[in-house]
N, C-alpha and C positions, 0 to 999 in steps of 0.2 A: 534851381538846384545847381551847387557845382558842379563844373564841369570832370568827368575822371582823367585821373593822372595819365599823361601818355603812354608812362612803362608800365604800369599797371593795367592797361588797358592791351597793350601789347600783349604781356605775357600770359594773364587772363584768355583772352584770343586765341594763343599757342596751344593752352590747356586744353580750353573749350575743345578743339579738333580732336586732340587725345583723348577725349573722355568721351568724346561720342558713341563710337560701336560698345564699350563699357556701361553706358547706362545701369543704374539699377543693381552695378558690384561694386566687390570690397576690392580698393588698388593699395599694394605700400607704397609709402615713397619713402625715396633712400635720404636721410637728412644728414647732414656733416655737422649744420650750425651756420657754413658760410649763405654770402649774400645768393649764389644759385640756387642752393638749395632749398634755403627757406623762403625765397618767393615761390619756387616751385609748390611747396608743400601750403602756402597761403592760397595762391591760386586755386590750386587742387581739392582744397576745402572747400573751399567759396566755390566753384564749378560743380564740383562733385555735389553738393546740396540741390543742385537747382535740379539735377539728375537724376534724384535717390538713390546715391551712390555715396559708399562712405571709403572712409583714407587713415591709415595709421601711417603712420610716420614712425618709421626704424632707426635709430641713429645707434651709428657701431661705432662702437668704442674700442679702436684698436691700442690700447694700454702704452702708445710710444713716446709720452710727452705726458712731461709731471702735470697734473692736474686736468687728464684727459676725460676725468669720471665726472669730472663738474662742468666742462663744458659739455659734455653728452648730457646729464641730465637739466640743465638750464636750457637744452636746444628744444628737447623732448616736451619742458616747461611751456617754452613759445609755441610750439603744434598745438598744445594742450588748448594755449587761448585761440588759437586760430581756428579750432571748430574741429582739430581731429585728434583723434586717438595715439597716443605713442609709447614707445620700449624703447628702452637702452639692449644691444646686444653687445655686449660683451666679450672679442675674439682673442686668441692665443696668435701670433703672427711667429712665422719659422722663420726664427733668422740664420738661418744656415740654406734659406732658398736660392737656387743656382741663378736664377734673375735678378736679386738685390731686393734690396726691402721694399721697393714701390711694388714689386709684383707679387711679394708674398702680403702685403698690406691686402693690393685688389683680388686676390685669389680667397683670401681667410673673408674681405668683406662678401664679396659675393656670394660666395657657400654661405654665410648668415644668414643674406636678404635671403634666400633663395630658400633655406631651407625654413625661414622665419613666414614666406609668401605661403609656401605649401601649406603651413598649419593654421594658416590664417583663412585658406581657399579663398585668396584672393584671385582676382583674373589679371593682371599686371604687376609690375615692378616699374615706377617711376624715376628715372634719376637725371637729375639737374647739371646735365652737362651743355654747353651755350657752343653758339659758332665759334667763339675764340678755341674752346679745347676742342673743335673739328679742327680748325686752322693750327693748333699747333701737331695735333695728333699724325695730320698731314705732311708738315713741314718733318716733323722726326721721322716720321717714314720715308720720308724723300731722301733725306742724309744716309740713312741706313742701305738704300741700293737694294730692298726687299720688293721690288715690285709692286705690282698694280694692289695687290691684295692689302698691301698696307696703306697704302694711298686711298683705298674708299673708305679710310675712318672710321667712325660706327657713326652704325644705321639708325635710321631711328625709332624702326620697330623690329625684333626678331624674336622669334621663336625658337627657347632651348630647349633639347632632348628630354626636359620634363614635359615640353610644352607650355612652359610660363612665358608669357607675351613680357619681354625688358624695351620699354617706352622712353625716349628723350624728347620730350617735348619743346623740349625749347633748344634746340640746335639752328635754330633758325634765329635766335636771341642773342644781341650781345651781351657782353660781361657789365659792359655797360646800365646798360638796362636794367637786370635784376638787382645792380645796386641801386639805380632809381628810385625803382618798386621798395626797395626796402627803405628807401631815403624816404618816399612819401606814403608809406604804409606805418612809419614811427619805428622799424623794427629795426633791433640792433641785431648785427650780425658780430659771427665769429672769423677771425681771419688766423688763416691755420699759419703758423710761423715756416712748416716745410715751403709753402709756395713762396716762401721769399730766400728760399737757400739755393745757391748758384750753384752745390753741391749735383742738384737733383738736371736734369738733362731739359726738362720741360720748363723747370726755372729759370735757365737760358733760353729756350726759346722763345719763352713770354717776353725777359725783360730786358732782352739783347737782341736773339736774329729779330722778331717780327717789326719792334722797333725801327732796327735799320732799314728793314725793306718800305716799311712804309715811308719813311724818310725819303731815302734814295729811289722808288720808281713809284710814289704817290700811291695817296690814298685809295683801299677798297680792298689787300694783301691778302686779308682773312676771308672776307666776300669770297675773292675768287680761289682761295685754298676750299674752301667748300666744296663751291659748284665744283668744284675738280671732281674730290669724293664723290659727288652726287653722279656726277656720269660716269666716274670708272664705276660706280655698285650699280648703275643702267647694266654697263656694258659687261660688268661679272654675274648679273643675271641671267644673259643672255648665252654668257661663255656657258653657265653653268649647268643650262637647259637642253642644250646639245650634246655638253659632255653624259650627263643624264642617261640621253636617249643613247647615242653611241656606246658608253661603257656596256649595256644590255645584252649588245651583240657581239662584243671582244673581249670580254672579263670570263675567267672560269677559274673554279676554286681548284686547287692544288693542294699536295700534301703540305701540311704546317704551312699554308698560305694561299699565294693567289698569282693565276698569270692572267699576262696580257696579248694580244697578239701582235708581232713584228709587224705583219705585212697593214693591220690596220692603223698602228701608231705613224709608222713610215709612211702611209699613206693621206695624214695628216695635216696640216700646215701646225708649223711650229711651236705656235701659239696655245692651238687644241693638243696637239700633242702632251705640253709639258705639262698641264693644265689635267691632263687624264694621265700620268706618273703622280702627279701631285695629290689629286684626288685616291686614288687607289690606296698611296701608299698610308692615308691620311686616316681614310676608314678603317684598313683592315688592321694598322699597327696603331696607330692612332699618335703617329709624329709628324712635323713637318719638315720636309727638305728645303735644303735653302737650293738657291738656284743652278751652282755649280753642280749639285748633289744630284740635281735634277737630267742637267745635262749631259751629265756622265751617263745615268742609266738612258736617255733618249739614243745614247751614240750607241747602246746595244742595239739598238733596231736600227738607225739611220748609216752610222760608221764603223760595222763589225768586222774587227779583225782577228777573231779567235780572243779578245781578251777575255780575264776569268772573272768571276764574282765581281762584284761592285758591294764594297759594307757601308750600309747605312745605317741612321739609328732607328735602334728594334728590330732590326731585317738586314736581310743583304740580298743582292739583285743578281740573275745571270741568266744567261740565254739557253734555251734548252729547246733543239728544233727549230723551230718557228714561232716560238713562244718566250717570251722573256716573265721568268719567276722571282716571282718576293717572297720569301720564308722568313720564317721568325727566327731570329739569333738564338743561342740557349743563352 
């Protein structure tokens, strides 16, 4: 017998581990058309059989690009021959979203898969993103000066507030590779014209920064853009299991809000500190501060000079006693 294709055997591999605790259910997987996706979605076929476990394949058609309905249904075509079930879903994207069209793109897709997963009662959400989009995900976060939290990339399993397990199986896979797999599996892929516009931020970083660095300090850039992510989400675990247990005994609800207490924030090291402002403010308004924002309200506790309110968004902050309060803006 021939031997099997290396990258085929790779990504297969990848899967296999992902479909294990799944045994026996229905997973989607998110499909574009391009070459990660639909090895993901081959793979995921072929694994998922040997498991009794079955796979629809979702391809969303975000309407942005003349003749986006024919590559969605020609994608949907290819799942169809690889052994799983597939839909076109269909989204409306806001172009007036305050983050630009990459995030009103990923915000409309997600709400799809997600609300597409639930009426499928599937137990996962599959999607085909490789070590390169860690390594670049990384590298944009790095530029931007947002901290640890944007440097652990995404994970490659988590659980959302529905409770739907969103799986990357192959973050451990180069880009490489699943074009391999597609090379020796005869499958043509789709190559989406955004990923080649210097317009877009990550378009540069694919085909400019990572370029250069590899050049200039040798091979492996994106390897170790990874493992970076992989230990800051070790070590945001472990931030986050403390903060956990701590916020139990310093959080108390407030009118139209929530305080915190001075003397335990202050009591802190800096790090858990900012980290329990961040969190709080995160749940109970459900915004994110950026770091100055952060630092402002720590200096009620740590450097309080009688200043007043501190406005942030959804809320504003101010020291009341021994207690510093977040209330909701009107």
């Amino acid at each position: 017998m021939p031997s099997l294709d290396p990258a085929i055997a790779e990504v297969r591999l990848a899967v296999r581990a992902a479909l294990a605790p799944l045994a026996g259910r229905r997973v989607v997987v998110g499909l574009s058309g391009g070459a990660d996706s639909l090895a993901l979605v081959a793979a995921t076929a072929f694994e998922a059989a040997k498991v009794d476990g079955s796979v629809v394949a979702a391809v969303v058609d975000h309407g942005l690009q003349e003749g986006s309905d024919a590559v969605a249904q020609r994608a949907a075509e290819q799942a169809r021959a690889l052994g799983a079930d597939a839909v076109v879903l269909r989204v409306d994207v806001d172009a007036q979203h305050p983050d630009g069209p990459e995030a009103a793109a990923r915000e409309a897709r997600h709400t799809a898969l997600a609300g597409f997963a639930a009426s499928e009662r599937a137990a996962a959400v599959l999607l085909g993103h490789t070590l390169d989009d860690q390594a670049e995900t990384v590298l944009l976060g790095l530029s931007r000066g947002s901290g640890a939290a944007s440097l652990q990339g995404m994970a490659p399993t988590r659980e959302d507030g529905e409770g739907m397990l969103w799986m990357r199986p192959l973050l451990g896979v180069r880009r490489t590779t699943t074009r391999a797999f597609c090379a020796a599996s005869d499958l043509a892929f789709w190559d989406d014209p955004h990923n080649l516009d210097p317009r877009y931020a990550r378009v540069r970083v694919r085909q400019r920064a990572l370029p250069v660095l590899e050049a200039e300090l040798g091979p492996g850039i994106a390897e170790a853009l990874a493992r970076t992510a992989e230990q800051l989400r070790e070590d945001a675990e472990a931030f986050d299991e403390m903060i956990h247990e701590t916020i139990e005994d310093i959080v108390e609800h407030a009118e139209a809000g929530i305080s915190v207490s001075v003397a335990a924030l202050a009591a802190n090291p800096a790090a858990l500190r900012n980290r329990i402002i961040r969190l709080v403010v995160d749940s109970e308004f459900g915004v994110s501060l950026t770091r100055l924002q952060t630092l402002e309200v720590a200096r009620l506790a740590i450097d309080w000079s009688g200043q007043g309110p501190i406005d942030l968004p959804g809320c504003s902050a101010h020291r009341h006693g021994g207690r510093i309060v977040f209330s909701a803006r009107n």
